[in-house]
N, C-alpha and C positions, 0 to 999 in steps of 0.2 A: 967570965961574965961578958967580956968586951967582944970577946969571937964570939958568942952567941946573938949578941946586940947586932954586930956589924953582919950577919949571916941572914936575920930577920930582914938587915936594910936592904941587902942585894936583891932575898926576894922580891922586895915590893918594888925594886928598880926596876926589875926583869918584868911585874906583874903590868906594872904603870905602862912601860915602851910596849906591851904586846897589845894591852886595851886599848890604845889609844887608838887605833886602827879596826876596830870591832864597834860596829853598833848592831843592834838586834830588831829588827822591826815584828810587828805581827805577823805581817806574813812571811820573813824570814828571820828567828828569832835567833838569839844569841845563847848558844849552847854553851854552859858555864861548866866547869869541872872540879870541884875542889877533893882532894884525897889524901885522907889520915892517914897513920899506921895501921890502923882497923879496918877503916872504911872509907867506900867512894863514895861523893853527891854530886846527883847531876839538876841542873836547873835548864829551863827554856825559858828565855827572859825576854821581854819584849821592852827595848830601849827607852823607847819615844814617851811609853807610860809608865815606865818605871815599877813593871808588874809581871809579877811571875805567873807564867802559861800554867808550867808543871813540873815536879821535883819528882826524882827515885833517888831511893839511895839505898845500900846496904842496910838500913834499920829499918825498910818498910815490914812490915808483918810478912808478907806473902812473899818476899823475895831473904826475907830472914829465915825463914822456914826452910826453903830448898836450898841453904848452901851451909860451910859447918864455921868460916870465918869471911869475913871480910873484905879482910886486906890480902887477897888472891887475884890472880885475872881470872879465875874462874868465874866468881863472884861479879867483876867486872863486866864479863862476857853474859853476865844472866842482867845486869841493870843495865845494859848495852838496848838487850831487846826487850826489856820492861818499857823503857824509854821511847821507843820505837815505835812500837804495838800503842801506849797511850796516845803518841804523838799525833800518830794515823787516823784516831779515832777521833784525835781531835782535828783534825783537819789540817794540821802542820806535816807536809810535806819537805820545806826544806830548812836548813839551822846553819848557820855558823860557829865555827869552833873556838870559842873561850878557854884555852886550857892553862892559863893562870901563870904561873911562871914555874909549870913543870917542863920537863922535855916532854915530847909526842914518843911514847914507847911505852912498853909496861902496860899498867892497868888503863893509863888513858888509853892507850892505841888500842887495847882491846877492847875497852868499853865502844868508843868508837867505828871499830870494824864491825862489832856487832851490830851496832844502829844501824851503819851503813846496809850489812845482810840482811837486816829486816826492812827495807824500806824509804828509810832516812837518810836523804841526802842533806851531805857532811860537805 
């Protein structure tokens, strides 16, 4: 129970020292990343108001549909460019990377490389 406790506390050390250095504006919002064992979620957050642009995640309907689990980069790789495509249409062109207190590899990098090939500068 104590390694589990002390394990939660690292992350949120790790979580704390990376955000502190990320703000998200309107016009260049704060790409958040959080990822299950399941699933990925991605958010574009705009700081200053304290208001989310736009979310995908692996349980949207239409991005549930075309993949068969989750917690894959494949799956990563499809909410990469869900993200991307809305982004665009929303008029956000550019984001900053929030990726939490994971490492940068796995499903983050490819959700991210994704966005990046569609359009979204990361």
């Amino acid at each position: 129970m104590d390694q589990q406790k002390n394990k939660w506390q690292h992350r949120e050390k790790r979580h704390k020292r990376i955000r502190k250095n990320i703000l998200g504006t309107a016009v260049k919002p704060r790409l958040s990343v959080y990822r299950s064992l399941n699933h990925l979620y991605a958010q574009l957050i705009d700081d200053t108001r304290s208001h989310t642009l736009l979310s995908v995640s692996t349980m949207s309907p239409e991005i549930k549909s075309q993949i068969k689990t989750g917690g894959n980069k494949t799956a990563a790789d499809i909410v990469g460019q869900k993200l991307a495509k809305d982004a665009l249409a929303k008029g956000i062109k550019t984001a900053v990377l929030d990726r939490g207190s994971y490492r940068f590899h796995g499903r983050v990098k490819a959700m991210t490389e994704a966005a990046r090939k569609n359009g979204l500068t990361i």
